[in-house]
Every structure is written in structure tokens, then in C-alpha cells.
N, CA, C and O of each residue as an XYZ file, in Angstrom:
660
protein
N      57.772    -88.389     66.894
C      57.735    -89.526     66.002
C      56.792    -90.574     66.584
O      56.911    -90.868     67.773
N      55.902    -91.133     65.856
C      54.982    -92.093     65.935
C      55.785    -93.461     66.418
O      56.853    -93.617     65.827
N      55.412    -94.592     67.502
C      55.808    -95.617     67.854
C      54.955    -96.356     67.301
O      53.762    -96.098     67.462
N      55.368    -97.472     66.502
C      54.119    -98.614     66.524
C      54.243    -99.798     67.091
O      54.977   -100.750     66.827
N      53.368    -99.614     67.975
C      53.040   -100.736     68.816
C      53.155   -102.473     68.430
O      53.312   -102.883     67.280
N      53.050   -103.276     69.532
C      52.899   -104.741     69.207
C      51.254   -104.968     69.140
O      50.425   -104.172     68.699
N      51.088   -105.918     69.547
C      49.826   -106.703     69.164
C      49.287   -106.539     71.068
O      48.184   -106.068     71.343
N      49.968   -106.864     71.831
C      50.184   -106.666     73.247
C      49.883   -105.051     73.405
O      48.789   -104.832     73.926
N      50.681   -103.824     73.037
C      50.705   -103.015     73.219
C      48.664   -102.315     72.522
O      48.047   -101.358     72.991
N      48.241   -103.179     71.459
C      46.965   -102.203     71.214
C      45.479   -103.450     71.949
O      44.298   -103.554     71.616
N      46.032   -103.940     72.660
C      44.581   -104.655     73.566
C      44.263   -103.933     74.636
O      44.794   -103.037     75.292
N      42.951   -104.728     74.662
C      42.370   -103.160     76.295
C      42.768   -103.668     77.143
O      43.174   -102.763     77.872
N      43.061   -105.110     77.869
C      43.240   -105.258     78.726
C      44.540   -104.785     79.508
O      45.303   -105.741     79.362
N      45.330   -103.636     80.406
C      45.977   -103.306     80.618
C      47.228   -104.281     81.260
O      48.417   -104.043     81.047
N      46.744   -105.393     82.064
C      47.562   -106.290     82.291
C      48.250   -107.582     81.281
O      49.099   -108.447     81.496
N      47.604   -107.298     80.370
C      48.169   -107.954     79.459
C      48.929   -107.273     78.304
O      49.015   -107.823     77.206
N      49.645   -105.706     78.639
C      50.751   -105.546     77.636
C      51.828   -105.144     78.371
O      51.818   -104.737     79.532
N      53.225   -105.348     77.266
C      54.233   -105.550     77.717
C      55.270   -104.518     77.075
O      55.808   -104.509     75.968
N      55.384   -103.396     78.492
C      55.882   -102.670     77.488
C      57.313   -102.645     76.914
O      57.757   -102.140     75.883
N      57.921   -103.380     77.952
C      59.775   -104.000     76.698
C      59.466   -105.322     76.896
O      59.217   -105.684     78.046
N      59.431   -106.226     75.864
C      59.865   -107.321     76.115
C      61.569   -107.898     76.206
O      62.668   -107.477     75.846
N      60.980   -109.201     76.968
C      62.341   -109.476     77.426
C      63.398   -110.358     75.672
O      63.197   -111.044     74.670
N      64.492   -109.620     76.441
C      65.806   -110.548     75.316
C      65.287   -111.478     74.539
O      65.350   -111.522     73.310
N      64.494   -112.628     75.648
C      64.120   -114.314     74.897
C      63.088   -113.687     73.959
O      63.443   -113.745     72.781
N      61.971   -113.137     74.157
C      60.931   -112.587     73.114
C      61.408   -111.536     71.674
O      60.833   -111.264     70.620
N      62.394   -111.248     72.115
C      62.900   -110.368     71.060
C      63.563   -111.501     69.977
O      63.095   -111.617     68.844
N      64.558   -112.217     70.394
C      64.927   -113.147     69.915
C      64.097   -113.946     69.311
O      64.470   -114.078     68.146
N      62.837   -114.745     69.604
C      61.973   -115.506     69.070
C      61.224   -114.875     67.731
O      61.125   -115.617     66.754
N      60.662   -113.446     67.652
C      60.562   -112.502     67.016
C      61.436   -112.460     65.688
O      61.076   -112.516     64.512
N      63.087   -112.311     66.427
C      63.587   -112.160     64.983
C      64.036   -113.197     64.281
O      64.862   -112.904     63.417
N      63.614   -114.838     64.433
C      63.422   -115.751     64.175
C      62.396   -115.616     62.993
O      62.621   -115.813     61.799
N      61.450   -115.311     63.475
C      60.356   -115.740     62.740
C      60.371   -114.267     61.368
O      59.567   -114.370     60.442
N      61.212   -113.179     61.410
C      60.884   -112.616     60.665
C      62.291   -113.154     59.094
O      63.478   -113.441     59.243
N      61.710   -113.110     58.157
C      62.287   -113.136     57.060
C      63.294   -112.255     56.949
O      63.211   -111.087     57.330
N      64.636   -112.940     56.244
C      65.636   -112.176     55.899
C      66.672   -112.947     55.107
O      66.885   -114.116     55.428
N      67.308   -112.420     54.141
C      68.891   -113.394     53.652
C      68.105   -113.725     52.583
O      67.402   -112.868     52.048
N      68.141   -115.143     52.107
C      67.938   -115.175     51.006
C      66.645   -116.052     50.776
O      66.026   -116.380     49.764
N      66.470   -116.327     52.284
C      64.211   -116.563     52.205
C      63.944   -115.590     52.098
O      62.739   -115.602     51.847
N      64.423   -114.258     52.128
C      63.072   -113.174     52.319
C      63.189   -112.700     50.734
O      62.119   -112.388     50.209
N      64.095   -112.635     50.120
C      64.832   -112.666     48.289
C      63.898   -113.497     47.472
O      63.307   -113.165     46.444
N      63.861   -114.947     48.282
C      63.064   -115.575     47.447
C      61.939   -115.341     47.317
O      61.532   -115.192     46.165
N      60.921   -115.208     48.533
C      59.800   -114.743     48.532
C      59.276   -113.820     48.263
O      58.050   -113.712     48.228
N      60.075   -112.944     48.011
C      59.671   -111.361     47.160
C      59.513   -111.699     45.676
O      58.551   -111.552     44.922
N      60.778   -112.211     45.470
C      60.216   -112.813     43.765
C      59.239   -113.698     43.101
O      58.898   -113.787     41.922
N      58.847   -114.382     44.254
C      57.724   -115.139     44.103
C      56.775   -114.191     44.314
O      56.217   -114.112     43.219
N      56.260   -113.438     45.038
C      55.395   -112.663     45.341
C      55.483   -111.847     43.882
O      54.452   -111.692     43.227
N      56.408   -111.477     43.542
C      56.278   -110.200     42.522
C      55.976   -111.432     41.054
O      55.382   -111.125     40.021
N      56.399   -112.412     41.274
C      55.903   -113.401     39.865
C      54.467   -113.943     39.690
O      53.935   -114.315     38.645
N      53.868   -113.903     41.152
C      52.771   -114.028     40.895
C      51.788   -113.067     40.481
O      50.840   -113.063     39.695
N      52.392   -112.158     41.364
C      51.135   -110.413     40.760
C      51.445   -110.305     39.132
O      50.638   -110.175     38.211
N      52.839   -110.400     39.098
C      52.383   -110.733     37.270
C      51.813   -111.772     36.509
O      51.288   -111.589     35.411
N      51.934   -113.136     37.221
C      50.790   -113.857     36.456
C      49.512   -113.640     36.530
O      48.764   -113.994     35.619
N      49.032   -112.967     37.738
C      47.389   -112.472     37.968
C      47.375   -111.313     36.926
O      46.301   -111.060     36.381
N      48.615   -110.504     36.568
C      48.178   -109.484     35.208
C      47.864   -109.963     34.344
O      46.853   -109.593     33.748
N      48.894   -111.354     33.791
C      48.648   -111.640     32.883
C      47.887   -112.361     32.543
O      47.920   -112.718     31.365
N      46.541   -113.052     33.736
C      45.110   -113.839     33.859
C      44.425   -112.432     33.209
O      43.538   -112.575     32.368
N      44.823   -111.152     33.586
C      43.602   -110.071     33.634
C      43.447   -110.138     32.013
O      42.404   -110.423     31.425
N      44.744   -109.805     31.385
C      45.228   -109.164     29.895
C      44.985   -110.618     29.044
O      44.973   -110.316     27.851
N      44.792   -112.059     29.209
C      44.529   -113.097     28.899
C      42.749   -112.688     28.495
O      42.227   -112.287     27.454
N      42.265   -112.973     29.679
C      40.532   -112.291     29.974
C      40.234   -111.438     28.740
O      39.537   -111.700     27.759
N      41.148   -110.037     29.135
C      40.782   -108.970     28.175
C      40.546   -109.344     26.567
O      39.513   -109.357     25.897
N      41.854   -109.627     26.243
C      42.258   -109.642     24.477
C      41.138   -111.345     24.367
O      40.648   -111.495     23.247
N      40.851   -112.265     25.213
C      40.241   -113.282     24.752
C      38.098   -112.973     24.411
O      37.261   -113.522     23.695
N      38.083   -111.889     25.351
C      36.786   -111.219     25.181
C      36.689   -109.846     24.009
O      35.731   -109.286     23.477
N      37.643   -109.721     23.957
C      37.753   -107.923     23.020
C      37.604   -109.062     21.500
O      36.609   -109.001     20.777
N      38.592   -109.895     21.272
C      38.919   -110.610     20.058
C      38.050   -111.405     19.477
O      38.007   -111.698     18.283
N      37.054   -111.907     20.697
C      36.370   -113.005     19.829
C      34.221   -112.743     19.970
O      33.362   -113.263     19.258
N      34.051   -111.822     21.088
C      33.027   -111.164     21.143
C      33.339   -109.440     20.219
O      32.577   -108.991     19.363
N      34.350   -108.904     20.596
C      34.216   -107.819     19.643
C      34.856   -107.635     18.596
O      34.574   -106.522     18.151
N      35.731   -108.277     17.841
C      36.057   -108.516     16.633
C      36.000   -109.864     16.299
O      37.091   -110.272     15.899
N      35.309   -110.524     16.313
C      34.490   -112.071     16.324
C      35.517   -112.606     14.983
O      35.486   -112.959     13.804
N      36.420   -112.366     16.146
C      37.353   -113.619     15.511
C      37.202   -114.956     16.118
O      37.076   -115.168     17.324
N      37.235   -116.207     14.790
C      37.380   -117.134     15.115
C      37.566   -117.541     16.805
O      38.425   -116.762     17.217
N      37.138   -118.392     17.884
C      37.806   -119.462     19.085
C      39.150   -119.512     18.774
O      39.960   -118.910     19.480
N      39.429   -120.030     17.991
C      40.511   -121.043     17.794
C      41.844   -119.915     17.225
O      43.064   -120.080     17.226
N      41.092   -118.884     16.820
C      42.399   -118.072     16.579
C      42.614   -116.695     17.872
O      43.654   -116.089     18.128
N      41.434   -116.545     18.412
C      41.454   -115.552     19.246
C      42.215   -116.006     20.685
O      42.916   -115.229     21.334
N      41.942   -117.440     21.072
C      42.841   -117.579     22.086
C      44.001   -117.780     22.254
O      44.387   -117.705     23.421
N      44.888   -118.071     21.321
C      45.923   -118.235     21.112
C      46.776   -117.045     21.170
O      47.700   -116.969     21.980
N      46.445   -115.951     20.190
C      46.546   -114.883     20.699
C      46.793   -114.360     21.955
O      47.870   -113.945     22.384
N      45.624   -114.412     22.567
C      45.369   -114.343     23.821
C      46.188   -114.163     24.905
O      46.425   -113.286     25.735
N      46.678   -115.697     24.532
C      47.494   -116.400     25.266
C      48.881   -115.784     25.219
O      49.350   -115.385     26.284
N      49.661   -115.650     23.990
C      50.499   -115.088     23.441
C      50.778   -113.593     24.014
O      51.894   -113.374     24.485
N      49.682   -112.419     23.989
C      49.786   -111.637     24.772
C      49.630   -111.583     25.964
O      49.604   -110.403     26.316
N      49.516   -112.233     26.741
C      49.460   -112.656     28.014
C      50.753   -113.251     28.322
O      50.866   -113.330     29.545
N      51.803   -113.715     27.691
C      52.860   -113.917     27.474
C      53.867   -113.086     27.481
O      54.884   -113.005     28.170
N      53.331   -112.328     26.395
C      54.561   -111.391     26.175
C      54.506   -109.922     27.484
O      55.345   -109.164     27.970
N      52.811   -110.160     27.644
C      53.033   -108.875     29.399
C      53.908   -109.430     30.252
O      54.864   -109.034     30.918
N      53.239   -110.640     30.036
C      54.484   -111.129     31.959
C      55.455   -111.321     31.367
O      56.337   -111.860     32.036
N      55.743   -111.063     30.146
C      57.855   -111.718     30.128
C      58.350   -109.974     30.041
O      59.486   -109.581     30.306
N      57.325   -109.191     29.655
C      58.262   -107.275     29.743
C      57.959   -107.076     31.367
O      58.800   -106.330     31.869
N      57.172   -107.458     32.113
C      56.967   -107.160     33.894
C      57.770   -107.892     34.485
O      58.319   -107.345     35.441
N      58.131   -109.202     34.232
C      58.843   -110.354     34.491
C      60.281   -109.531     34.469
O      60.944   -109.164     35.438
N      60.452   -109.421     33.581
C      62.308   -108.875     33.175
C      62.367   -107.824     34.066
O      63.106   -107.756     35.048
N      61.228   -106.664     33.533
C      62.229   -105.434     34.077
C      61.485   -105.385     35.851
O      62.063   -104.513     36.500
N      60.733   -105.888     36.417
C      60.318   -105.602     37.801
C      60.037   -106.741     38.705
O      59.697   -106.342     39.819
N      60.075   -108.300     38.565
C      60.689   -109.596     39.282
C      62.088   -109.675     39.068
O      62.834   -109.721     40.046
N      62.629   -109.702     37.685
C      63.971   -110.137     38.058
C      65.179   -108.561     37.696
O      66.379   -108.519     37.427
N      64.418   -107.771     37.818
C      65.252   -106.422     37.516
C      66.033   -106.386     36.549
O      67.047   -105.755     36.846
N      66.037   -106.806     35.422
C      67.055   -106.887     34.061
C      66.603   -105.363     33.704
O      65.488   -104.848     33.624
N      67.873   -104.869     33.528
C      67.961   -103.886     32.425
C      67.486   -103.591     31.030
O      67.060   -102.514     30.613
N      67.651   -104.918     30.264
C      67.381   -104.528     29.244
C      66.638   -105.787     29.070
O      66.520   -106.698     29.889
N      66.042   -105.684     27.601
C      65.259   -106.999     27.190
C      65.909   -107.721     26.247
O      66.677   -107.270     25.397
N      65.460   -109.314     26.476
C      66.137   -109.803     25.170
C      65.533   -110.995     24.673
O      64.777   -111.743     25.294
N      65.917   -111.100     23.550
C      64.875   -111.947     22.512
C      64.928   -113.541     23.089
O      64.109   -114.372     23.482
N      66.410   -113.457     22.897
C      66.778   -115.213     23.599
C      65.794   -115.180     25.206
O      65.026   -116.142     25.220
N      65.704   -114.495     26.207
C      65.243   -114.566     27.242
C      63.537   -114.754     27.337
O      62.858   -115.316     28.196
N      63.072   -113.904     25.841
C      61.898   -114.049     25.533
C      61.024   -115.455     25.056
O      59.929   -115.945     25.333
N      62.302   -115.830     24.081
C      61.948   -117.429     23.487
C      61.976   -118.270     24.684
O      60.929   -118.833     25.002
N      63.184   -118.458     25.496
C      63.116   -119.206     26.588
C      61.863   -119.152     27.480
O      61.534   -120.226     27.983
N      61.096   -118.045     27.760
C      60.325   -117.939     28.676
C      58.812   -118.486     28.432
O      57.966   -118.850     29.249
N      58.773   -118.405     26.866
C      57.603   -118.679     25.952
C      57.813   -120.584     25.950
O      56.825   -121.311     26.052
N      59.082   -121.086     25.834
C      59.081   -122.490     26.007
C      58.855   -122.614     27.476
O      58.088   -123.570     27.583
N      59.103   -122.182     28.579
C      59.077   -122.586     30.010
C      57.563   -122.288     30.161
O      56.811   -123.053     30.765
N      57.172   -121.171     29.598
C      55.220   -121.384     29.878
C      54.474   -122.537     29.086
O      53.417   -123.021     29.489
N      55.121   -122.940     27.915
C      54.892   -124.011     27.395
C      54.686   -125.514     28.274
O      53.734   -126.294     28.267
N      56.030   -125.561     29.044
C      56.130   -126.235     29.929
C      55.236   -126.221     31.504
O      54.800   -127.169     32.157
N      55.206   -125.275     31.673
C      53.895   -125.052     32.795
C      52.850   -125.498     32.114
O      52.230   -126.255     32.860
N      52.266   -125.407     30.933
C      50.828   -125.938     30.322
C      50.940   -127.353     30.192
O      49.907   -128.022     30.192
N      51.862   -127.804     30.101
C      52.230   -129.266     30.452
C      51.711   -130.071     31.207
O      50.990   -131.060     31.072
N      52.212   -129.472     32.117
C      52.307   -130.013     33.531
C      51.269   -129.519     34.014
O      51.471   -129.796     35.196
N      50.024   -128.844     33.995
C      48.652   -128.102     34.357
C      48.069   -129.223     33.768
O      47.683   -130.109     34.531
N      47.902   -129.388     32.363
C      47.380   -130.702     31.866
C      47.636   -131.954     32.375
O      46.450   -132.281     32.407
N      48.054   -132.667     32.686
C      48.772   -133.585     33.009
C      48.678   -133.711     34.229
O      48.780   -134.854     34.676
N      48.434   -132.485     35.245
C      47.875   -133.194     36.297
C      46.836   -132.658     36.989
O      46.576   -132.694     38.191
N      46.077   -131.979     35.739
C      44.800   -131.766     36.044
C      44.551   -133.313     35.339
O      44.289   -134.100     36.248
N      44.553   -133.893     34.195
C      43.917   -134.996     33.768
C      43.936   -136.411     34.487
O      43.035   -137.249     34.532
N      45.559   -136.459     35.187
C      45.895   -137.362     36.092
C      44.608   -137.721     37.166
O      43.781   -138.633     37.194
N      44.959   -136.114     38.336
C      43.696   -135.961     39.186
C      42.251   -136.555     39.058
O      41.504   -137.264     39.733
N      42.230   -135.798     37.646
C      40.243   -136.711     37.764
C      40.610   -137.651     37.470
O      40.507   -138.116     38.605
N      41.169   -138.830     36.658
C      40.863   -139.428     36.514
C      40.994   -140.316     37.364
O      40.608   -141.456     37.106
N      41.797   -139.882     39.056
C      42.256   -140.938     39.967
C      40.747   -140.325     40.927
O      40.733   -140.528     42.141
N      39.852   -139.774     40.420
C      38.978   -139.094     41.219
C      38.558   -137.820     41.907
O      37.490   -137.690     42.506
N      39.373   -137.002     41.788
C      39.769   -135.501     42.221
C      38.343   -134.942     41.612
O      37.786   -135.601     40.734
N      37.791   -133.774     42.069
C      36.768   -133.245     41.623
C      37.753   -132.274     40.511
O      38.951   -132.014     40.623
N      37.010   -131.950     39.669
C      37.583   -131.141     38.637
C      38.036   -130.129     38.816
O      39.028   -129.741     38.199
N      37.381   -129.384     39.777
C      38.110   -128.055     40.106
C      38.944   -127.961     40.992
O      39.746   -127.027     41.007
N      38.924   -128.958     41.954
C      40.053   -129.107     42.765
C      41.277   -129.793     42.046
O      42.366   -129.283     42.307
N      41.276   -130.734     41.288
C      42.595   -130.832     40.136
C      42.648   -129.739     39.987
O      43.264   -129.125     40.858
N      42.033   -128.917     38.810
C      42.633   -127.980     38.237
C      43.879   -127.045     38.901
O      45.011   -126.807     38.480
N      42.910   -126.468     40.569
C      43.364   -125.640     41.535
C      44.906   -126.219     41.583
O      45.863   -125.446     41.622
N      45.070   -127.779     41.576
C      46.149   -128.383     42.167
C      47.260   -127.833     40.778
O      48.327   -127.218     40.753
N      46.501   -128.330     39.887
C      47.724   -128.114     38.477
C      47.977   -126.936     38.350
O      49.031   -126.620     37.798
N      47.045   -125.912     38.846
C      47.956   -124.832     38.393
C      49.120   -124.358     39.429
O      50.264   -124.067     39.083
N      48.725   -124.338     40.488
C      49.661   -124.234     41.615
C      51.331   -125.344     41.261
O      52.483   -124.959     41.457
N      50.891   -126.744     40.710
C      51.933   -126.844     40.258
C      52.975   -126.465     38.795
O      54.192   -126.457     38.605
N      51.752   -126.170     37.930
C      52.465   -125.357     37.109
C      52.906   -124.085     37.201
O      53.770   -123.633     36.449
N      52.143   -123.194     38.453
C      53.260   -122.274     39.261
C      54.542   -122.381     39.708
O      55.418   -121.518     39.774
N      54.554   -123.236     39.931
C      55.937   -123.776     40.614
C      56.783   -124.010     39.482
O      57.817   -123.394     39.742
N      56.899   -124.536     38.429
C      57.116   -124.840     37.364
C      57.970   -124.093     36.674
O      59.128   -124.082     36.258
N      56.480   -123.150     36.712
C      57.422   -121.787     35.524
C      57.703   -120.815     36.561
O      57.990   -119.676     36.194
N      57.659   -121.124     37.996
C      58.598   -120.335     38.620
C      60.164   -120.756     38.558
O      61.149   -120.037     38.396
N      60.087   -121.862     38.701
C      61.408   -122.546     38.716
C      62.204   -122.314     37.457
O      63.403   -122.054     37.557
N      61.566   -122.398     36.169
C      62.111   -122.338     35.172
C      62.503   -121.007     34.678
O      63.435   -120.719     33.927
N      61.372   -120.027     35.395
C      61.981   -118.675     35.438
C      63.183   -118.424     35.764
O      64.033   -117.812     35.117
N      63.282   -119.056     37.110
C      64.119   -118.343     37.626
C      65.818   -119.100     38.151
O      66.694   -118.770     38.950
N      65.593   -120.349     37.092
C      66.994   -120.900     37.149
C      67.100   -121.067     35.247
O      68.135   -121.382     34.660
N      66.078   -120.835     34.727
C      66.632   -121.001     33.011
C      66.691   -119.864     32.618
O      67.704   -119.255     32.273
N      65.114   -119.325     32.650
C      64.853   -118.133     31.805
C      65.847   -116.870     32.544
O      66.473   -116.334     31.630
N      66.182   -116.244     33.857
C      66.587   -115.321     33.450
C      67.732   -115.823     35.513
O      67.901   -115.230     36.579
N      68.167   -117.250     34.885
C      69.259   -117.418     35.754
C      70.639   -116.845     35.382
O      70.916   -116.402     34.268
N      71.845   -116.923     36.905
C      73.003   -115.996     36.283
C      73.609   -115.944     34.945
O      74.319   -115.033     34.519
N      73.131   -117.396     34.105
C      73.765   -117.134     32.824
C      73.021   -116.580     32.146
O      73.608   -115.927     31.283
N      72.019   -116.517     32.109
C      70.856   -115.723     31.024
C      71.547   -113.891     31.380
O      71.651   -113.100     30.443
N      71.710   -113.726     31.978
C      72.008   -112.067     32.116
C      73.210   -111.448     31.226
O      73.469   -110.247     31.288
């Protein structure tokens, strides 16, 4: 069976690895590694974001397919867009961030008002930002990160908290 080494164990210098560390180092180690219900949280965050980066991709897609290749209207193609980009991350959202079994409509509406609410709050302090001076893209960067937070939160204490199940 394969051992994998520390960080100590793959340097050349031979005097500088250690091949047991002591008690105190082990201990400091399992400090720093995640577990309980930080390491819970951060998985779901992790898995909520790879679905919002799907649903940037599938946003992209249907907003270029709709309005360069079936030259629909701006104004009707993004919305759309948007909408399906919605409805991916709320079927990835359910069944593979928050593991629900089944799907449901009420959980769907809720989730469609809580992204509502993230666009809110993206506006609002992307507009805040410049106008207190922020370069534009650095607002933006800021609002969305807080409208991450947002519709993480709202995910995951409205949309599909213990009473939603």
C-alpha cells in the first residue's frame, strides 16, 4: 500500500524531514483540518457555487443561442436567459447541494424570489460603490460576492431550510 507523504517527507533536503512527527505537530494539524459542521458548511458552499458557475455557463449559452441565433428580441431573450439559468441551479441546487429527494414547486418559487433578492442587493451595491468611487469592476466583483452570500443564505435557511423539506 502506497504512503503519502507530508510536505517534509517530499523535499530533497534530507535533514529537513520528519519521519513521525511529534504529538504537539499532530495536534496542530488536526486543528487546522476541517470537520463538524465547518467542514458541512463549506462543502455546501463549495457545491453552491459550482452551480452558480453552471448556471453563468447555461445563462451565456441560451443568452447567445436566443438572441444571435434565433434573433430574438434583447429584452426578451435575456430574461429567459436568466430564467433558465434559474431553473438549472434550483434542479442541481435540490438534488446535489442540498440532497432533496424530490422536487418541489413551493421550493422552486421560493428560490426564484431569493435570486430575485440577490439581484437586489448586486445592484445596490454595485451602484452604491461607484458612486462613493469604486472602479466599476471592482464594485461589481464586490456585489456579486455579496449577492453570493445572499442567496446563499437564503438558500439555505429559506429556500430549502429544515422546514422547507
Amino acid at each position: 500500500m502506497q504512503r503519502f507523504g507530508t510536505f517534509s517527507d517530499r523535499t530533497s533536503d534530507p535533514s529537513e524531514r520528519v519521519e513521525n512527527p511529534g504529538k504537539s505537530q499532530r495536534r496542530f494539524f488536526r486543528r487546522l483540518s476541517l470537520s463538524g459542521p465547518l467542514a458541512a458548511l463549506s462543502g455546501l458552499v463549495l457545491r453552491f457555487a459550482v452551480v452558480g458557475v453552471g448556471g453563468v455557463l447555461v445563462n451565456s449559452a441560451a443568452l447567445f443561442a436566443l438572441y444571435h441565433w434565433a434573433h430574438w428580441p434583447l429584452l426578451v431573450a435575456s430574461p429567459v436567459a436568466v430564467e433558465l439559468a434559474v431553473v438549472n441551479n434550483y434542479v442541481f441546487n435540490d438534488r446535489w447541494t442540498f440532497a432533496v429527494s424530490a422536487p418541489s414547486f413551493r421550493r422552486f418559487l421560493k428560490f426564484n424570489v431569493s435570486v430575485l433578492g440577490g439581484l437586489a442587493v448586486n445592484v445596490l451595491i454595485v451602484w452604491l460603490l461607484e458612486r462613493w468611487g469604486f472602479h466599476l469592476l471592482l464594485a461589481n466583483c464586490i456585489g456579486i460576492a455579496a449577492a453570493f452570500a445572499a442567496n446563499f443564505a437564503a438558500s439555505a435557511g429559506w429556500v430549502w431550510g429544515r422546514r422547507s423539506r
